[in-house]
PAZA-568259 format. One line per field, with one value per residue (C-alpha): x, y, z; residue in one letter; residue number from 0. Coordinates in steps of 0.25 Angstrom, whole numbers. Layout:
# PAZA-568259
x <- (X	...)
y <- (Y	...)
z <- (Z	...)
r <- (A	...)
k <- (NUM	...)
***
This chain:
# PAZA-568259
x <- (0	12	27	34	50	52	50	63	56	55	39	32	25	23	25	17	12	-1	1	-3	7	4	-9	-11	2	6	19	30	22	10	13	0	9	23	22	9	7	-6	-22	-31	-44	-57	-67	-74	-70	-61	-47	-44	-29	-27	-30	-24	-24	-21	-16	-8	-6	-6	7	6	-4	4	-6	-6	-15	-14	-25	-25	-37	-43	-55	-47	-43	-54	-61	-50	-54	-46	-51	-46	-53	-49	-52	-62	-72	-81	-80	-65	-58	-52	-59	-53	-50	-36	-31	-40	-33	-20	-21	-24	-39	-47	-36	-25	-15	-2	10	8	16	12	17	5	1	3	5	17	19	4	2	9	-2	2	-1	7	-6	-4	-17	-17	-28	-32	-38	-38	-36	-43	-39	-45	-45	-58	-59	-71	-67	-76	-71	-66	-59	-47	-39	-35	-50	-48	-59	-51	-58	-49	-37	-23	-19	-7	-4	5	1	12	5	10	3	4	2	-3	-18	-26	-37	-29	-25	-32	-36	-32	-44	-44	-59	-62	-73	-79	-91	-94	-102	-112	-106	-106	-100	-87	-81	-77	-67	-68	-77	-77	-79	-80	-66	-52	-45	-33	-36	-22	-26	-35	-32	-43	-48	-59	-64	-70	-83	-82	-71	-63	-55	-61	-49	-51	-57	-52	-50	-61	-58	-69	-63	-72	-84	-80	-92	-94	-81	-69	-57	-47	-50	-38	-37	-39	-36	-21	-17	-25	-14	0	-2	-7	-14	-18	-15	-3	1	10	13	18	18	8	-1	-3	-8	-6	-15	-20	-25	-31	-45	-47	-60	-61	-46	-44	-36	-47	-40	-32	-29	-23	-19	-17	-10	-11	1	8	-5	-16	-30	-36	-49	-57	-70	-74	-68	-73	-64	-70	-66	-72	-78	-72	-67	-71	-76	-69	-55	-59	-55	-62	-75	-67	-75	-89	-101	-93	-82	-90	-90	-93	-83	-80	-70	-61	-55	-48	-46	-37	-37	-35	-46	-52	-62	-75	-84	-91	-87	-84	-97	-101	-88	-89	-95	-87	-94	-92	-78	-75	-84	-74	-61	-57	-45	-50	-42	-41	-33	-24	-21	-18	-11	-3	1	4	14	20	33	34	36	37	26	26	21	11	6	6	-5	-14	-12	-8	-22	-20	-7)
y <- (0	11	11	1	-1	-8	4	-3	-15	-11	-12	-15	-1	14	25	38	51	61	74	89	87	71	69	57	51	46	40	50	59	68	84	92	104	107	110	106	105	110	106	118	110	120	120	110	100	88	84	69	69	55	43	31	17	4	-2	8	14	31	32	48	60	74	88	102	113	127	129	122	127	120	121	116	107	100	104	97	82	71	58	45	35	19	8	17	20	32	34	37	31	44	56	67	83	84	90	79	67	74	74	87	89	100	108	110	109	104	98	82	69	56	44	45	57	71	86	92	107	107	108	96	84	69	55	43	34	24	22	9	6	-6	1	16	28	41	54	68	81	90	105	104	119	129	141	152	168	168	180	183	185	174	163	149	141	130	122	121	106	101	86	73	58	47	33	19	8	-7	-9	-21	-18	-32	-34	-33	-19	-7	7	19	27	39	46	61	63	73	72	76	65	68	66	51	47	44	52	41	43	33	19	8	-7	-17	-20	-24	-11	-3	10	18	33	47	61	64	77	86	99	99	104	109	112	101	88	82	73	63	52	39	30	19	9	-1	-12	-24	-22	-17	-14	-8	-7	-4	-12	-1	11	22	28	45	53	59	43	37	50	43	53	55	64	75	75	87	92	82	74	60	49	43	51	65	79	89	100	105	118	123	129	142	139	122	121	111	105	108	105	93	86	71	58	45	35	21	17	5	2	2	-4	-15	-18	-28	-24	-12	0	12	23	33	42	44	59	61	73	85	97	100	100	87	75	67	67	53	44	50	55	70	67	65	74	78	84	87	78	77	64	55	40	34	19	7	-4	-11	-4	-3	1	13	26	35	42	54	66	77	90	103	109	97	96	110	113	122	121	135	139	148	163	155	143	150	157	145	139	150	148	135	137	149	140	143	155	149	152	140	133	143	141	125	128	136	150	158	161	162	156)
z <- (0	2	-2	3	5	-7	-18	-24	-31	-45	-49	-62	-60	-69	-61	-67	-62	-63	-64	-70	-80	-83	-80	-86	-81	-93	-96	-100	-96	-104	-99	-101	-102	-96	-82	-81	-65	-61	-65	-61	-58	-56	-45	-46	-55	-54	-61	-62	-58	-60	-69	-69	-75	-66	-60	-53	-40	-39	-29	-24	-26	-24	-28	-22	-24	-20	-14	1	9	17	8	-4	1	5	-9	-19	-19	-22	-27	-31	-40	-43	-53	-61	-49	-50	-34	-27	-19	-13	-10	-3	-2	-7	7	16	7	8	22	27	34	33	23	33	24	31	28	27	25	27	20	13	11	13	11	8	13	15	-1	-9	-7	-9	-6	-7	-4	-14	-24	-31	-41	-50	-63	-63	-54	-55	-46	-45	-39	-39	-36	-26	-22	-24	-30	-21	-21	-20	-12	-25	-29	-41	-39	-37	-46	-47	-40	-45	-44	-44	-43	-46	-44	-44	-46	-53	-63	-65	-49	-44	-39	-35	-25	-13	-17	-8	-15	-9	-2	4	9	15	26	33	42	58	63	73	89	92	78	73	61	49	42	31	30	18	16	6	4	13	15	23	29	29	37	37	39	49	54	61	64	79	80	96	105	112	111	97	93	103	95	90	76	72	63	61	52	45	50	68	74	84	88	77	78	78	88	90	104	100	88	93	95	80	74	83	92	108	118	106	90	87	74	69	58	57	43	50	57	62	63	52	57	69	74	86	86	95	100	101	105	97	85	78	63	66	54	58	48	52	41	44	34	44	52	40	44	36	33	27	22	30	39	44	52	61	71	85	88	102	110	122	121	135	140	151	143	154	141	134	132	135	127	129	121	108	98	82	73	57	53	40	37	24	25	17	16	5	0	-12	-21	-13	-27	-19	-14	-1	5	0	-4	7	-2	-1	12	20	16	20	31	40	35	32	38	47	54	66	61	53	65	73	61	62	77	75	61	68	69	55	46	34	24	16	30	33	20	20	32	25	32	22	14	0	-2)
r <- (X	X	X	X	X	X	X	X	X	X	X	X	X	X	X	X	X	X	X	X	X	X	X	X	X	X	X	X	X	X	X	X	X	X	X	X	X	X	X	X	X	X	X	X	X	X	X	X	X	X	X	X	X	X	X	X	X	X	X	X	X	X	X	X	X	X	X	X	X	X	X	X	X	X	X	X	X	X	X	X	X	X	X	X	X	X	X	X	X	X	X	X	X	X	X	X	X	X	X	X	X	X	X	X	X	X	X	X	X	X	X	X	X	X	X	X	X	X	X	X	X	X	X	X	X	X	X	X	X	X	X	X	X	X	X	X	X	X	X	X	X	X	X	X	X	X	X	X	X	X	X	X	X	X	X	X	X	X	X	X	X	X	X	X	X	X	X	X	X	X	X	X	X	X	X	X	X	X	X	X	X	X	X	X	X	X	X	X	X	X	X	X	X	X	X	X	X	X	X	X	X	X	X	X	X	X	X	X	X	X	X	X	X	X	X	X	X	X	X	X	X	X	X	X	X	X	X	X	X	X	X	X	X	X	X	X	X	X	X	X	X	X	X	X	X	X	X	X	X	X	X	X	X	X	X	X	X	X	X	X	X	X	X	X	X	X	X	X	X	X	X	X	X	X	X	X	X	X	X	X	X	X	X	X	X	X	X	X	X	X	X	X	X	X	X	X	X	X	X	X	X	X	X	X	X	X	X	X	X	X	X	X	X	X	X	X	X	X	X	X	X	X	X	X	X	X	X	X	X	X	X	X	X	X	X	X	X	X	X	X	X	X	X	X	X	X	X	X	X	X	X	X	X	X	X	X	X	X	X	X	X	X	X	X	X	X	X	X	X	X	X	X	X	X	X	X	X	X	X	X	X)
k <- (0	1	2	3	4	5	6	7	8	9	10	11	12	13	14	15	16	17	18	19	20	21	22	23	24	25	26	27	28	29	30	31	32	33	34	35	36	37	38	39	40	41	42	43	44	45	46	47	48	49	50	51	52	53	54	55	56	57	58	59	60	61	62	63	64	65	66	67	68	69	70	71	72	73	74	75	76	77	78	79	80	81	82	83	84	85	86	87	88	89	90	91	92	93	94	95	96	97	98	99	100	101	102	103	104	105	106	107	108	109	110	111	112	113	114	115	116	117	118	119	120	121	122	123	124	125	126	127	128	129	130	131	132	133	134	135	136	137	138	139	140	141	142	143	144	145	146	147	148	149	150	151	152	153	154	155	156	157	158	159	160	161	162	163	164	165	166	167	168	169	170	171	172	173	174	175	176	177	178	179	180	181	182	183	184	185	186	187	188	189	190	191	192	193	194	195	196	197	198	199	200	201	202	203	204	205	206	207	208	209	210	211	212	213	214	215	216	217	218	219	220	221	222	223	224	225	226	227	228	229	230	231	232	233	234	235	236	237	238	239	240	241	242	243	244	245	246	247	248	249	250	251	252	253	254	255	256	257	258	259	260	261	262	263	264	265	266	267	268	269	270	271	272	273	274	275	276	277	278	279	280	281	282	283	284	285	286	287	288	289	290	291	292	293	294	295	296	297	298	299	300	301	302	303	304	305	306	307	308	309	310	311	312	313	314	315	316	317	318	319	320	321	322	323	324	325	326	327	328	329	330	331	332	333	334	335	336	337	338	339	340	341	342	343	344	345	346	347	348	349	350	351	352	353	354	355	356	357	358	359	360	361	362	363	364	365	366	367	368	369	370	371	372	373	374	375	376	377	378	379	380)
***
């Protein structure tokens, strides 16, 4: 499933690369036009970025745009199609799949995935398929002034896929898939972050987030993982958000290849983390499944400063959370649930005076610009 020690053995494989300049991938290459390095895709429209004959197997995914609000970034959508399907088997806001909740932009690195300065995406995820592979990018962005007073009415898309034919794809051979949610279930509920069935499968991590809907301790809840039919108990339980993230006793900023925090600030009424983007990749300790799983995570927390409210009724509450789940299995033949439309997907993410105040505090470390700017606090650069 990912690279292994032994990239020495010579393989019976081609390797070929999509881009602006070679969309097609052809062989000895097929230029457009000489420095042909950008597609300007208009609002509302979507651009098929790649189409590929199997077997094969697409190796990385690198783009960048230059518009990273939060709002753009939760309006540019990536998807990924196998075998001919009309449904994907990805479906994601460029920032969300990336890695980076709610539009934080941050710099990123994972051995999977990541965002280099805050503004270079890319994924290593590898994405075999038996027959075909189609990808695209749609502009789900309204159109909107600019401080310029031009109206932006389309993205500039930059963007590079690295991928191989003649692999060897048979039935025990899991598809990549990677899902976006975002929901606030009722108090009393858990927040699912991805559930299938149909087909043996490997769950490999998420990039998980929330916005806290009152003030207090919300990240006090723990990962479910109800494998093959679990009821009513699953058979993996975590001990508390900080410890599922390989940490203890509160979440900090901090990254690690495995799991982390790449965004955290505090808000100045709940006093809380209150954008706390975390990840969690399950690379060395992957779940398996052989029909069915579902993944949720408990709402838990206080709304006080005793934390003698564990374990009871008081402790429960409902927050709006962002997630992507990334996992591995065979063709199911259907679809996710239903895409969140533009308003859900960017209910209240706007960077606010606020937090680019207390963004500031915390980067104040640092004078260089092109920091400041990999955070987004520098409007209109």
């Amino acid at each position: 499933m990912f690279p292994s020690s032994n990239l020495y053995q010579l393989k019976d494989l081609q390797s070929r690369s999509i881009s602006c300049q070679n969309p097609t991938g052809a062989k000895g290459g097929a230029l457009k036009e000489w420095n042909h390095s950008v597609e300007k895709l208009p609002v509302g429209e979507t651009l098929c970025i790649a189409d590929i004959e199997g077997p094969g197997m697409v190796r990385n995914i690198w783009l960048t745009v230059r518009d990273r609000d939060p709002e753009s970034l939760r309006n540019f959508i990536i998807r990924v199609y196998y075998d001919h399907n009309d449904y994907p088997s990805v479906e994601a806001p460029i920032g969300d799949f990336f890695g980076l909740s709610h539009g934080r932009t941050a710099h990123f690195n994972t051995p999977v995935v990541g965002v280099s300065e805050g503004k270079g995406f890319w994924c290593y995820f590898q994405m075999p398929f038996a027959k075909h592979c189609r990808i695209t990018f749609e502009n789900d962005r309204p159109e909107v002034e600019r401080p310029d007073n031009r109206t932006n009415d389309h993205v500039n898309l930059y963007y590079q896929i690295m991928y191989t034919l003649g692999d060897q794809v048979d039935d025990d051979t899991g598809y990549f898939h990677a899902q976006f949610r975002r929901d606030m279930p009722p108090i009393g509920s858990d927040y699912t972050l991805m559930q299938t069935e149909g087909t043996p499968g490997v769950y490999i991590g998420s990039v998980l987030s929330a916005l806290p809907q009152q003030a207090g301790t919300w990240r006090e809840g723990d990962f479910r993982f109800y494998i093959d039919g679990d009821e009513p108990m699953p058979s993996i339980i975590g001990t508390g958000w900080s410890d599922w993230f390989l940490s203890a006793w509160g979440l900090g900023e901090h990254q690690s290849p495995y799991a982390g925090s790449n965004y955290q600030v505090i808000h100045p009424e709940m006093n809380n983390k209150y954008f706390c983007n975390s990840y969690r990749f399950h690379l060395l300790d992957p779940i398996y499944f052989s029909n069915d799983l579902r993944v949720d995570h408990t709402q838990v927390g206080a709304t006080g400063k005793d934390h003698a409210w564990l374990n009871t009724t008081e402790s429960n509450r409902s927050e709006d959370w962002s997630s992507t789940a990334y996992w591995y299995q065979r063709l199911t033949g259907k679809g996710f649930d239903s895409f969140p439309d533009r308003d859900v997907r960017t209910r209240g993410i706007a960077i606010t005076e606020w937090e680019a105040e207390a963004r500031e505090k915390q980067l104040a470390d640092s004078a260089d610009r092109n920091r400041r700017q990999m955070y987004n606090l520098d409007f209109g650069g």
